[in-house]
C-alpha positions as CSV (number, residue, x, y, z in Angstrom):
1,X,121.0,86.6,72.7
2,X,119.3,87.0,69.5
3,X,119.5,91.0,69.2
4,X,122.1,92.2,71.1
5,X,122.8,95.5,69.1
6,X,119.2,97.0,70.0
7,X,119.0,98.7,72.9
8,X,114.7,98.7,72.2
9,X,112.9,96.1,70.3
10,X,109.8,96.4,68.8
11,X,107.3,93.9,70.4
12,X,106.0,92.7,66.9
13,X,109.6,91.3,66.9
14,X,108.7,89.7,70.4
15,X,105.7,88.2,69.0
16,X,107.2,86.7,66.3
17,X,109.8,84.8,68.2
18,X,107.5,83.5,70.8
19,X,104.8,82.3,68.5
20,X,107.1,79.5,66.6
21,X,106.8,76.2,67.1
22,X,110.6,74.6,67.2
23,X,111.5,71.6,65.5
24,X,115.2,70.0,65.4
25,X,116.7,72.0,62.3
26,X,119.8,70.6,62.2
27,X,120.9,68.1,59.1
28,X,122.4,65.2,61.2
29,X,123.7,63.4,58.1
30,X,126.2,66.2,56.9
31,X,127.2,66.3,61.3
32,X,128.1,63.2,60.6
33,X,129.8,62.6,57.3
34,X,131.7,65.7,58.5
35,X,132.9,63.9,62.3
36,X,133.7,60.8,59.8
37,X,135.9,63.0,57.6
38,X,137.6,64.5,60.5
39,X,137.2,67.8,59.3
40,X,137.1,70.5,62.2
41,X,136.6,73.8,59.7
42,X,134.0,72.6,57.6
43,X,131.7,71.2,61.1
44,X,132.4,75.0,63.0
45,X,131.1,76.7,59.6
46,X,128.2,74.5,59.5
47,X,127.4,74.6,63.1
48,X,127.3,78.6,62.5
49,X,126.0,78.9,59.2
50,X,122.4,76.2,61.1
51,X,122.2,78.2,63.8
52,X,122.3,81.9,61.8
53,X,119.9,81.0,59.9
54,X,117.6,80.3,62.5
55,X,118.4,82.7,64.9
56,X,115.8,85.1,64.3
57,X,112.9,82.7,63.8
58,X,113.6,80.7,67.5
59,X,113.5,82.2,70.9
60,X,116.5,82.0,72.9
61,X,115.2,79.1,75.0
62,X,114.8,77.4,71.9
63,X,117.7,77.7,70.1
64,X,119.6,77.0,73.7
65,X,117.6,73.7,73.4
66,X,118.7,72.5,70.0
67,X,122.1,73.7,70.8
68,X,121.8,70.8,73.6
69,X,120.1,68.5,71.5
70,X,123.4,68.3,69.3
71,X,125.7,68.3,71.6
72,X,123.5,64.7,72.9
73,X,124.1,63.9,69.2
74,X,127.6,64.4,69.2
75,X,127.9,62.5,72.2
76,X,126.1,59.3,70.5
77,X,127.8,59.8,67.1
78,X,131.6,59.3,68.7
79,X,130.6,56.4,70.6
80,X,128.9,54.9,68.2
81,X,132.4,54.8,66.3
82,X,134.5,54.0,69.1
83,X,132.3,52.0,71.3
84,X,133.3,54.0,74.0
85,X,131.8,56.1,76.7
86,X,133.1,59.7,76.3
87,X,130.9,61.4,79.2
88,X,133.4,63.9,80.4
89,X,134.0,66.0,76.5
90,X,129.8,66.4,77.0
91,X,129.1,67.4,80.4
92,X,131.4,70.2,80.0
93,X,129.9,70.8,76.4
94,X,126.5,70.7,78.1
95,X,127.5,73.1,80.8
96,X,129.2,75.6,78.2
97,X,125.9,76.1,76.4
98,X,123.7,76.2,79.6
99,X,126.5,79.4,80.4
100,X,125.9,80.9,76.9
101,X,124.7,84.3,77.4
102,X,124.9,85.9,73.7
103,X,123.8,84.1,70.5
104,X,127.8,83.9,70.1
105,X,129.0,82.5,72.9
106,X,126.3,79.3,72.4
107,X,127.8,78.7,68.9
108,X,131.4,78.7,69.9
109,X,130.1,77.0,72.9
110,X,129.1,74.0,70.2
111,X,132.0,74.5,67.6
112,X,134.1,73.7,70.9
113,X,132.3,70.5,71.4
114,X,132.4,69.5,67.8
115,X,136.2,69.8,67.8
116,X,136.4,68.0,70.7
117,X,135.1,65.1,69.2
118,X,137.0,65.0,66.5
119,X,140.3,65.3,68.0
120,X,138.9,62.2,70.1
121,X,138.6,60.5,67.2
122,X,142.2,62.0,65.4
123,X,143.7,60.6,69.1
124,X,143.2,57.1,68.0
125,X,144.4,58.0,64.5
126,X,148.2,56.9,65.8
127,X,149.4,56.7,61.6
128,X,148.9,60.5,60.4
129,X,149.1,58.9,56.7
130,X,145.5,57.1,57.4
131,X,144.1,60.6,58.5
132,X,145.4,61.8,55.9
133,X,143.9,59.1,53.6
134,X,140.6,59.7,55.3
135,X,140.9,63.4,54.1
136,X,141.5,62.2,50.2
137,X,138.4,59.8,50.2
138,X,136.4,63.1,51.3
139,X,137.7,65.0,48.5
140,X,138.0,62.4,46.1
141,X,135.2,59.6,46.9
142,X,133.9,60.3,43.4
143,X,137.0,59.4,41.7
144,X,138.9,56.2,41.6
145,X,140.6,55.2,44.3
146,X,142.4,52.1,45.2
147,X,145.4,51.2,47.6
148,X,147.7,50.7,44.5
149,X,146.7,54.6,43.6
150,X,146.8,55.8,47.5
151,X,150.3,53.8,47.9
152,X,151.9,55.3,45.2
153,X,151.0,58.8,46.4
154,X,151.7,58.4,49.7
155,X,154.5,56.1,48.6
156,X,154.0,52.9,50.7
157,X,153.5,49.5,49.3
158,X,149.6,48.8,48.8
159,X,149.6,46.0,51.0
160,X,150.7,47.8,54.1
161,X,149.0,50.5,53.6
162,X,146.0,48.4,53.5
163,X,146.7,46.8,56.9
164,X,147.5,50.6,58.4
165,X,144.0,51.2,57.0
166,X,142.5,48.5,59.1
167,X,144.1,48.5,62.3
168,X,143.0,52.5,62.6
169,X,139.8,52.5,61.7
170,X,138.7,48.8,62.3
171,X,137.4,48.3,58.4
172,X,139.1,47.4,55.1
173,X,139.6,50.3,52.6
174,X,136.8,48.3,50.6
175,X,134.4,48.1,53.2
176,X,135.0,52.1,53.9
177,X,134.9,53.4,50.6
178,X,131.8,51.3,49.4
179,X,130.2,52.5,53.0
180,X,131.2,56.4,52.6
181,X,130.1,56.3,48.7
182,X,126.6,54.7,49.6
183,X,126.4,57.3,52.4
184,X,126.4,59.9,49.8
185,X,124.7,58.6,47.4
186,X,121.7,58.1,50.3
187,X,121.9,61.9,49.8
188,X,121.4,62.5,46.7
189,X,119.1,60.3,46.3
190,X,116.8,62.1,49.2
191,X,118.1,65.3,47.7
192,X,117.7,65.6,43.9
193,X,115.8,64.5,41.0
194,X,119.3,62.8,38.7
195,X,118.6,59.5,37.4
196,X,120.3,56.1,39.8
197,X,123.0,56.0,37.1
198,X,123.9,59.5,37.4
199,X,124.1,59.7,40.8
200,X,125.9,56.3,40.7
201,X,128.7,57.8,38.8
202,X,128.8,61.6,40.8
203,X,129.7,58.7,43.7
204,X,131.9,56.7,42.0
205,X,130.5,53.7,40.5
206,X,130.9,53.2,36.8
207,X,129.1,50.4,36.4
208,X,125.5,50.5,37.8
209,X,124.7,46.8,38.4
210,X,128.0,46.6,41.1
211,X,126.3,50.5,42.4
212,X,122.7,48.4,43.2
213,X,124.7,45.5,44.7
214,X,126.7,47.4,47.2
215,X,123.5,49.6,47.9
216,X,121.4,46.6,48.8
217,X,124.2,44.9,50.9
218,X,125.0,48.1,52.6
219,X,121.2,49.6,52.9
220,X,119.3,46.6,52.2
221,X,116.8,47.7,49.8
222,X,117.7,48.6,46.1
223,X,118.2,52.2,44.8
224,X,115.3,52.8,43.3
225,X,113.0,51.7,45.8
226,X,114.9,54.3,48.5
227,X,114.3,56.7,46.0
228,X,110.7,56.5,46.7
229,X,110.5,55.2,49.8
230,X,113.7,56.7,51.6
């Protein structure tokens, strides 16, 4: 699985597989924010660029077991957004990486399963303009967005556009936004050493004081203190 062009393999290489110790590699958080922003291309290049990476440090037991591991994850990401029990999509996702024989056939095995779960979640997306709203916040989070601007572009009065919002995805455009922003902004604060203001702004929040309000409601300590403690 993990060398299939050589026809002999040094045993040092051998050695060096068997003797790691595996731990879950995979970023969950960007799995998620990338199910949430429905977007199918960006999740299979991910799912191949994790698992190249790591190819030639893991056996192929191990990586077959992280491979299995995710598609768990999936599982318990969609129904934690739909509340729903979506079995079926994973046993057969289970099964199709138990059948992977090359190191290719287990990542299309998992990009298969990650697009599955997305078009589950694009099935009860009825309105294609809230998908495609769902798409500009991804894009465009950091900028200012409002159902006045979003209206106008998609050319449907604010208001009903507003309750389209709702009924698809079960929250206000408020209540999304504020959530996807903090999301990201969890990230950077994890991730990098900017200031709380800059990363306040790279999110879009322009004024800080609103930023640490929203972050507490949503996260329930302040910025600053997830900074050092998150």
């Amino acid at each position: 699985m993990i060398y299939p062009d050589l026809k002999v393999i040094d045993h040092a290489i051998l050695e060096r597989c068997g003797s790691s110790t595996a731990t879950f590699f995979i970023d969950w958080r960007e799995y998620a924010k990338l199910i949430l922003s429905r977007n199918t291309e960006q999740l299979a290049d991910r799912i191949r660029m994790d698992f190249e990476q790591h190819r030639d440090g893991l056996t192929p037991g191990e990586l077959q077991n992280t491979a299995l591991e995710v598609v768990i994850r999936f599982k318990m990401e969609l129904e934690s957004i739909k509340h729903s029990d979506e079995s079926a999509i994973y046993q057969q996702g289970l099964q199709l990486v138990l059948d992977s024989g090359t190191f290719d056939e287990l990542v299309r095995a998992l990009q298969q399963v990650g697009s599955q779960t997305i078009q589950s979640l694009l099935q009860d997306l009825k309105n294609p303009i809230v998908n495609q709203v769902l798409q500009h916040i991804d894009k465009h989070y950091a900028e200012e967005l409002s159902l006045k601007l979003l209206g106008a572009h998609y050319h449907l009065h604010p208001v009903y556009l507003g309750q389209l919002f709702h009924k698809e995805t079960g929250e206000t455009f408020a209540e999304y936004i504020n959530k996807y922003r903090i999301e990201r902004a969890k990230e950077q604060l994890r991730n990098s050493n900017l200031k709380v203001h800059e990363i306040a702004r790279n999110v879009g929040y322009w004024e800080t004081g609103y930023f640490y309000k929203q972050f507490r409601k949503y996260v329930g300590i302040s910025p600053t203190d997830f900074k050092v403690f998150g």
